[in-house]
C-alpha positions as CSV (number, residue, x, y, z in Angstrom):
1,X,-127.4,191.0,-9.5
2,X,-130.5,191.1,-7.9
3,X,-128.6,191.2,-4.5
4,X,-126.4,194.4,-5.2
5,X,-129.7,195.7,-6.7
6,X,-131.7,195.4,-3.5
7,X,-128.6,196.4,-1.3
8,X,-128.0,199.4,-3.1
9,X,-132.0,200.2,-3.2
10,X,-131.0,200.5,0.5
11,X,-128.5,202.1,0.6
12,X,-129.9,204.8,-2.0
13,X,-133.2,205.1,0.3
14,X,-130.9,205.9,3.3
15,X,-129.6,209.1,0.9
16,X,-133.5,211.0,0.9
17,X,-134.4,209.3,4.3
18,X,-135.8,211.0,6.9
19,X,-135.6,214.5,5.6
20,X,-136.1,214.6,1.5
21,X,-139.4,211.7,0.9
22,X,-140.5,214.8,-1.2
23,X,-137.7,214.3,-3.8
24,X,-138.3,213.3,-7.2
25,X,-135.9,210.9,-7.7
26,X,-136.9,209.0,-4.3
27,X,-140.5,208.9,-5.4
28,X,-139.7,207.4,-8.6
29,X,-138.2,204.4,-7.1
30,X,-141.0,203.5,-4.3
31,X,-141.8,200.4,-6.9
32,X,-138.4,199.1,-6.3
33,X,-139.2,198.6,-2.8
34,X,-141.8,195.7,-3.8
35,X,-138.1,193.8,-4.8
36,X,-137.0,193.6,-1.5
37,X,-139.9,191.5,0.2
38,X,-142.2,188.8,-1.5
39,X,-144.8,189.2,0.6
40,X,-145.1,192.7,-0.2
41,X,-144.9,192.0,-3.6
42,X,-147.8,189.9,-4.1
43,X,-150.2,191.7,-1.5
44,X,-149.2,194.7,-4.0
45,X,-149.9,192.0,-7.2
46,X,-153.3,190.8,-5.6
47,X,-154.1,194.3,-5.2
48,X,-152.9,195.8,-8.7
49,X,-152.1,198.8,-7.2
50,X,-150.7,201.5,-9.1
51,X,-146.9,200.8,-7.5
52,X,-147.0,196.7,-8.4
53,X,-148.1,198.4,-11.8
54,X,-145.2,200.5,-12.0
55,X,-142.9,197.7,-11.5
56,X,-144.0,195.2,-13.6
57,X,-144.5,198.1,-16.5
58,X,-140.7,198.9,-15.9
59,X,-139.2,195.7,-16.2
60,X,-141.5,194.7,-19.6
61,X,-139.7,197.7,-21.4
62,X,-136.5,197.3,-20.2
63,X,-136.9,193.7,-21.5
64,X,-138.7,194.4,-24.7
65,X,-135.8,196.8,-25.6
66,X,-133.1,194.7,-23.5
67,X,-130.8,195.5,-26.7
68,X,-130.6,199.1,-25.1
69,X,-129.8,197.4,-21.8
70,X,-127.9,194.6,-21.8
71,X,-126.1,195.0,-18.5
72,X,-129.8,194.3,-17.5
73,X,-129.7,190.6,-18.6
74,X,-128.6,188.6,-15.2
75,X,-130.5,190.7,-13.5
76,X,-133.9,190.1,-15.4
77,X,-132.9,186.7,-15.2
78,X,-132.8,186.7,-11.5
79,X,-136.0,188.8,-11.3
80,X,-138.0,185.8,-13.4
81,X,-136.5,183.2,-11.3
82,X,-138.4,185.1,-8.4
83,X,-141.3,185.2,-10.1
84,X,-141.2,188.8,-11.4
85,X,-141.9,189.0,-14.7
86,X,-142.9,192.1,-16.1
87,X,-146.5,193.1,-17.8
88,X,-147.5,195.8,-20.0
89,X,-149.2,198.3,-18.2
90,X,-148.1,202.0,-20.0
91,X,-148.5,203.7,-16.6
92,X,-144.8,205.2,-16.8
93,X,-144.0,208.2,-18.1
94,X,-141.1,208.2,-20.4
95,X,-139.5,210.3,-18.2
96,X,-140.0,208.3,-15.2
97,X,-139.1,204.9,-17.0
98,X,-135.9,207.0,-18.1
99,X,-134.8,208.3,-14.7
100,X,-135.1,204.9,-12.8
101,X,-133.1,202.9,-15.4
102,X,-130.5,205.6,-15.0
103,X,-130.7,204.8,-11.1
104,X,-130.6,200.8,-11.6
105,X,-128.0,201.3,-13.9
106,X,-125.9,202.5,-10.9
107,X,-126.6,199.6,-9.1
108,X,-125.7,197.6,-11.1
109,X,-122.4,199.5,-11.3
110,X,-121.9,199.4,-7.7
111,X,-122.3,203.4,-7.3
112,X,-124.7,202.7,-4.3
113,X,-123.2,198.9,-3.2
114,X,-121.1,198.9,0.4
């Protein structure tokens, strides 16, 4: 899962690149980019910054209601196994938090996988 995740992060990137980094529903995603390299991920963890935040806020809710998600269950799995665990942060917005479980959703239904 965390794979086809990544791959379609990609490929869903390549959709808004060069011409819409303005869009909403590219912006809301940037955190997911922290997936796709480690090193990335920690300089962003060691940092706290407001995207690592974002991230780790995301995947605690989706795991604290995982009954709402469970089509999120290997791929949580394969997040902890990286080291990504999730953390409490309430930074966001309901909106947000709604819109990019909508777009993982679609990875993980192969809408964005090649």
């Amino acid at each position: 899962m965390y794979r086809i995740v990544c791959e379609s992060y990609m490929n869903y990137v390549d959709d808004f690149l060069p011409d819409n980094a303005d869009d909403y529903r590219y912006i809301i995603t940037k955190p997911l980019e922290l997936l796709l390299d480690k090193t990335l991920y920690k300089n962003e963890k060691l940092n706290n910054t407001e995207k690592y935040q974002k991230l780790e806020d995301l995947i605690y809710r989706v795991k604290k209601n995982i009954d709402r998600y469970p089509n999120f269950k290997s791929f949580l799995w394969s997040l902890e196994s990286r080291g990504i665990l999730g953390k409490e942060y309430n930074v966001l917005l309901e909106e947000e938090f709604n819109e990019i479980v909508k777009i993982i959703n679609m990875f993980l239904r192969l809408s964005y996988w090649e």
